[in-house]
C-alpha positions in Angstrom: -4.5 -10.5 10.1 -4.1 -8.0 13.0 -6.6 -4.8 12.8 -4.4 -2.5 11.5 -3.5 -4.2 8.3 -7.2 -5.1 7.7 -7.9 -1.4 7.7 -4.6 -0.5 5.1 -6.3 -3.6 2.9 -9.7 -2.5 2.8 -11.9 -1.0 5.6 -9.9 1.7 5.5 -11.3 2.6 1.6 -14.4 1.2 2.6 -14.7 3.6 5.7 -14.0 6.5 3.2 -16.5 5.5 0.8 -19.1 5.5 3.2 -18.4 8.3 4.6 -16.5 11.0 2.1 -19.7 12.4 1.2 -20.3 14.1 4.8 -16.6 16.5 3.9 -18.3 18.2 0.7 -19.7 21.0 2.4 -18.1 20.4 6.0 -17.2 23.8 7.4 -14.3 24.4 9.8 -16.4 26.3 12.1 -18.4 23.7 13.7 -15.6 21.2 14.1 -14.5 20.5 17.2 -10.7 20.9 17.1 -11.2 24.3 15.4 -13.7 25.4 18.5 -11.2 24.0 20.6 -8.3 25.9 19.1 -10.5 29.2 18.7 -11.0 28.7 22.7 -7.8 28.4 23.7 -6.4 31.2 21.4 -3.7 28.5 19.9 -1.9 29.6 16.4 -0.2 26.2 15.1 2.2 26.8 12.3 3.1 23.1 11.4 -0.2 20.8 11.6 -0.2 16.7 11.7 -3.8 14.8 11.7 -3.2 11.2 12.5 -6.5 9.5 10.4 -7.0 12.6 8.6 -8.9 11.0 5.8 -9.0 12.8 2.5 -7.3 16.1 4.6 -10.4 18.4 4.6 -9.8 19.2 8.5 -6.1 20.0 8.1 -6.6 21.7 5.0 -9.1 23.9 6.6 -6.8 24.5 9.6 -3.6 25.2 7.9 -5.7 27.6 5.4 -6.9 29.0 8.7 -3.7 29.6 10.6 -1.3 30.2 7.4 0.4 27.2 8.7 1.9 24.1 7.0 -0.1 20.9 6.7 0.5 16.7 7.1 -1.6 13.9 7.1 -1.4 10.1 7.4 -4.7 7.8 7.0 -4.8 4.4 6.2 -7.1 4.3 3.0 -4.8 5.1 -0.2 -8.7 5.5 -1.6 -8.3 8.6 0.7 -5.4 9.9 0.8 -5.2 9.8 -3.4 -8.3 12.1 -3.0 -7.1 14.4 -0.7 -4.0 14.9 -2.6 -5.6 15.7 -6.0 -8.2 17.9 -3.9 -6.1 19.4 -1.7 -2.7 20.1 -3.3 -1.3 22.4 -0.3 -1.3 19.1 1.7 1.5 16.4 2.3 -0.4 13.1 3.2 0.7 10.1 3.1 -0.7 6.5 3.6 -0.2 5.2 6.7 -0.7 4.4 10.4 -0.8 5.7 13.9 2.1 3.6 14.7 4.6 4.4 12.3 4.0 8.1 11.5 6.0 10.1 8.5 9.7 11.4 9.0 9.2 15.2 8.8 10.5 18.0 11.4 8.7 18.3 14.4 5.0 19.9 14.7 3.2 22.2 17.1 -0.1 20.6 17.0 -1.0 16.9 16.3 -4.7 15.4 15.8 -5.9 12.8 16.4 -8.9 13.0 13.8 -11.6 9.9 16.0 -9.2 7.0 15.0 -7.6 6.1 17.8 -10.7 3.7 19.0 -9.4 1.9 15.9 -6.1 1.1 17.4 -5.2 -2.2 18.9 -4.7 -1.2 22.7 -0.8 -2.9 22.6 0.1 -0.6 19.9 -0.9 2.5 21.7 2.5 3.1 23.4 4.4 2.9 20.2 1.7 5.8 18.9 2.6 7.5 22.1 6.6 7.0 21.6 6.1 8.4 18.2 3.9 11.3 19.2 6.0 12.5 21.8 9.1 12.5 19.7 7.2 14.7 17.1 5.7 16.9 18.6 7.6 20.6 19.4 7.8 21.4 23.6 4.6 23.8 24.1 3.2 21.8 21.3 -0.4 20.4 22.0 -2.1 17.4 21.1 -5.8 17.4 20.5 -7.7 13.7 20.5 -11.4 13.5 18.9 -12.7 10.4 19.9 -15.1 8.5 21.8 -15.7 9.5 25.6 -16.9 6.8 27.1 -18.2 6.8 31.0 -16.4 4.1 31.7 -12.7 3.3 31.8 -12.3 0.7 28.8 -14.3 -2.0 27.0 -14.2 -2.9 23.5 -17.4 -4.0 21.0 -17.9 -5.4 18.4 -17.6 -2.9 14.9 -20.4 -3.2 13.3 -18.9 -3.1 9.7 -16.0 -5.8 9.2 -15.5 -9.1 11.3 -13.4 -9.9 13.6 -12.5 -6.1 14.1 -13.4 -4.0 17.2 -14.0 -0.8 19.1 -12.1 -0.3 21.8 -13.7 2.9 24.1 -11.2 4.9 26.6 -10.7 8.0 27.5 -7.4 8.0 25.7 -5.7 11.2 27.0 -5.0 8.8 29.2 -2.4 8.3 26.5 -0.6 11.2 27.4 -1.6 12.6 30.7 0.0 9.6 32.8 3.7 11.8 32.0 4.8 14.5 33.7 5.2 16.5 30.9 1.8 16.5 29.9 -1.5 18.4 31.0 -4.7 18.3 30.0 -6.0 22.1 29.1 -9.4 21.4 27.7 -12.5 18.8 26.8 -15.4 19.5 25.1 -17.9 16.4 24.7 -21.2 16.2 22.9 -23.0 13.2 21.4 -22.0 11.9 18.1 -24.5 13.5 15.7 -24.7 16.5 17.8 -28.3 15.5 18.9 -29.8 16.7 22.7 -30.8 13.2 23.9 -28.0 11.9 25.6 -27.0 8.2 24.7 -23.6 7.3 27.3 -21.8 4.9 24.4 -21.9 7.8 21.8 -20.8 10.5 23.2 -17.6 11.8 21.5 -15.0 14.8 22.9 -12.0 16.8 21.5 -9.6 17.1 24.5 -6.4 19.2 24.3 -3.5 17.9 26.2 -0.3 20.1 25.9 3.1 19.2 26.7 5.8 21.4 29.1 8.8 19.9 29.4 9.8 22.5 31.9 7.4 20.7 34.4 10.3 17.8 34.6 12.2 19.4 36.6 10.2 20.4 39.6 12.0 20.9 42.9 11.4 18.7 45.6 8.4 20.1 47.5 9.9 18.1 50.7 13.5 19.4 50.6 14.2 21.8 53.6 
C-alpha cells in the first residue's frame, strides 16, 4: 500500500483526531498564509487549500476576502466535519494528485501536506496545480523548511510511512512562469529557540505567464 492510500484509509482520520482540537479557537490572524496575504496586499476571490482539513483556514479566508471557497483533504473524518461546520465551503475528499474539477482559482494552498506526498507524485500535483490555477494567480506552500535540500524520516505515527523535507517551491519555481514573491519561516510551535528540522515557512510563488515570452537578450 503506497503512502497516499494509507492516509485516505486511516492516518488521514487519525491525523484529524489528533489534531482537530488545535482549530476551535484558531484565529485567522496569526496564520501564516493570512500574514502572508495581508503583506503582499493580495484579494483572492476563488480559494483552493490542498490538505485543508476540516476547512477552518479557507473558511476564515474566503469569509475574509468575500471570496468563494474549496477544499480537498484526505480524511472523510474531516472533511464530513468541515462540511457540517462550515456550510459555505465545497470540500471534497481527496488528494494532491487528483484535485476536484471546478473553474480555475486565483490562490491555491498548500495547507503543510505536501511533506506527505510521495516525491514521484509531485509532478502530477504540479501538472494539476498549474492547470488550475488563473495567470496572476499565486500559490502559497506551508510546509517544512528544511536547511538542507531533501531527506526523508521516518513519521513518527504510522509504519512504513515517511517525511520527506524540501524546500518545495522548488515545485514551481524551476518554470519560467513562476516567481517566488515571498517566505516567511519560524519554528513549528512558534517558539525562540531555533531547532534546524522544525522550522516551517509559508512561501508565495506567483505565476506570469507573460514572462514566457521574453525577447532574446542576445539578438542585435
Amino acid at each position: 500500500m503506497n503512502q497516499k492510500d494509507i492516509f485516505i484509509k486511516q492516518e488521514g482520520n487519525c491525523w484529524f483526531e489528533r489534531n482537530k482540537h488545535g482549530y476551535i479557537h484558531r484565529k485567522i490572524q496569526g496564520d501564516l498564509v493570512f500574514k502572508a496575504l495581508q503583506q503582499l496586499n493580495c484579494t483572492p476571490k476563488r480559494i483552493l487549500e490542498i490538505g485543508c482539513a476540516n476547512g477552518w483556514r479557507v473558511s476564515a479566508l474566503s469569509e475574509h476576502f468575500n471570496a468563494s471557497g474549496y477544499g480537498i483533504d484526505p480524511s472523510l473524518a474531516a472533511i464530513m466535519d468541515g462540511l457540517k461546520t462550515y456550510p459555505n465551503l465545497h470540500l471534497t475528499q481527496g488528494t494532491a494528485d487528483n484535485l476536484p474539477a471546478i473553474e480555475p482559482v486565483d490562490l491555491i494552498i498548500f495547507g503543510f501536506c505536501l511533506y506527505l506526498c510521495e516525491p514521484n507524485d509531485l509532478f502530477k500535483i504540479a501538472t494539476q496545480c498549474h492547470e488550475l490555477l488563473q495567470d496572476k494567480g499565486i500559490v502559497a506552500i506551508v510546509d517544512f523548511h528544511p536547511p538542507h535540500s531533501y531527506y526523508r524520516k521516518k513519521y513518527k505515527h504510522q509504519n512504513g510511512v515517511y517525511s520527506y523535507k524540501m524546500n518545495y517551491s522548488k515545485m514551481f519555481c524551476w518554470h519560467p512562469a513562476y516567481h517566488r514573491i515571498f517566505e516567511l519561516v519560524q519554528h513549528h510551535d512558534e517558539h525562540s529557540e531555533v531547532m534546524p528540522d522544525s522550522l516551517v515557512s509559508v512561501q508565495i510563488i506567483k505565476k506570469n505567464e507573460q514572462l514566457l515570452i521574453a525577447n532574446n537578450p542576445y539578438e542585435l
